[in-house]
N, C-alpha and C positions, 0 to 999 in steps of 0.2 A: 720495737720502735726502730725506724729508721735511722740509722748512725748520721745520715746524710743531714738528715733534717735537727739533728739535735747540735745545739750550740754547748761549748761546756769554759768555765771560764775556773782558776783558782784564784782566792784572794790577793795574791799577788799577781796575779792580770791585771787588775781593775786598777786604773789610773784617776788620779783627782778627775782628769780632762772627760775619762768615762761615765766619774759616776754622775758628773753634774749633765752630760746631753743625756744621760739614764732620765734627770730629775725633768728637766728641761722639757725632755719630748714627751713623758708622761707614763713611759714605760714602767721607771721606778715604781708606782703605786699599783700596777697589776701582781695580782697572786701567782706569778706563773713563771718562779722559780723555786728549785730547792735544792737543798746542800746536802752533800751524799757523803759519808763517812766509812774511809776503806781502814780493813784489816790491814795490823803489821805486826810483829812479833816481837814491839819494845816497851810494850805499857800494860801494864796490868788490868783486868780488872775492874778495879778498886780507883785506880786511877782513870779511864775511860769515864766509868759512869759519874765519878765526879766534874770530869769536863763537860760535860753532856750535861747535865744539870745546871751548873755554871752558864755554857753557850743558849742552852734553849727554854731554861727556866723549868724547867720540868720537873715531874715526880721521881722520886729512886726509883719505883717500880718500871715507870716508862723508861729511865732512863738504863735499865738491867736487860728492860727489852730489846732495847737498839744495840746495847753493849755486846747480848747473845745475838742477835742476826747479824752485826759484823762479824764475829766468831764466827760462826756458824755458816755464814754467805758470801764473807767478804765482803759486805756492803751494806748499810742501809741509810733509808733518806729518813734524816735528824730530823728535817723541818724542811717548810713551804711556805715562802711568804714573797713579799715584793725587795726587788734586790738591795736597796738599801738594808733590809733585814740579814737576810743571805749574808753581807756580806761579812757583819756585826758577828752571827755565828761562827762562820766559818774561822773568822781570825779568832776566836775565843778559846775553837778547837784547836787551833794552830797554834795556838801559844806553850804549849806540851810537845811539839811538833806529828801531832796527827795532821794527817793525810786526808784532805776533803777535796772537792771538786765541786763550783756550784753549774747545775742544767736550766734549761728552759724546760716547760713543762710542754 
């Protein structure tokens, strides 16, 4: 993907003033963001896949899966949805102080 063309935002970007012209112009409800979850070497685990389940609602199994490709890749995308979503996640994950990033798709 071109770098050029991707937009990348962290939860602490997004301003109240953001997310309402996000709601406003109608952006918010397209599918066409997602929240990328990086490797760091302060959480366990056990602690990961718990936040991950917590942020995305998801299964332990799926959520062991994203736990091992951030191990393993240093990166993977949690979840896809419209940025008010995104943004829900993201600070979910962050509240442990993982390291997310949300894209445009």
């Amino acid at each position: 993907m071109n770098s050029s063309m991707m937009t990348m935002w962290t939860a602490s970007d997004i301003t109240p003033e953001t997310k309402q012209s996000e709601q406003l112009s109608g952006t918010d409800q397209l599918d066409a963001y997602r929240v990328l979850l990086f490797n760091d070497e302060e959480h366990s685990f056990d602690e990961v896949i718990e936040q991950i389940i917590k942020a995305v609602r998801c299964s332990r199994s799926k959520a062991e899966r994203h736990t091992w490709e951030v191990h393993t890749r240093g990166r993977s995308i949690v979840f896809a949805g419209a940025m008010a979503e995104c943004l829900s996640v993201s600070s979910i994950l962050e509240e442990i102080a993982l390291k997310t990033e949300i894209q445009t798709i």
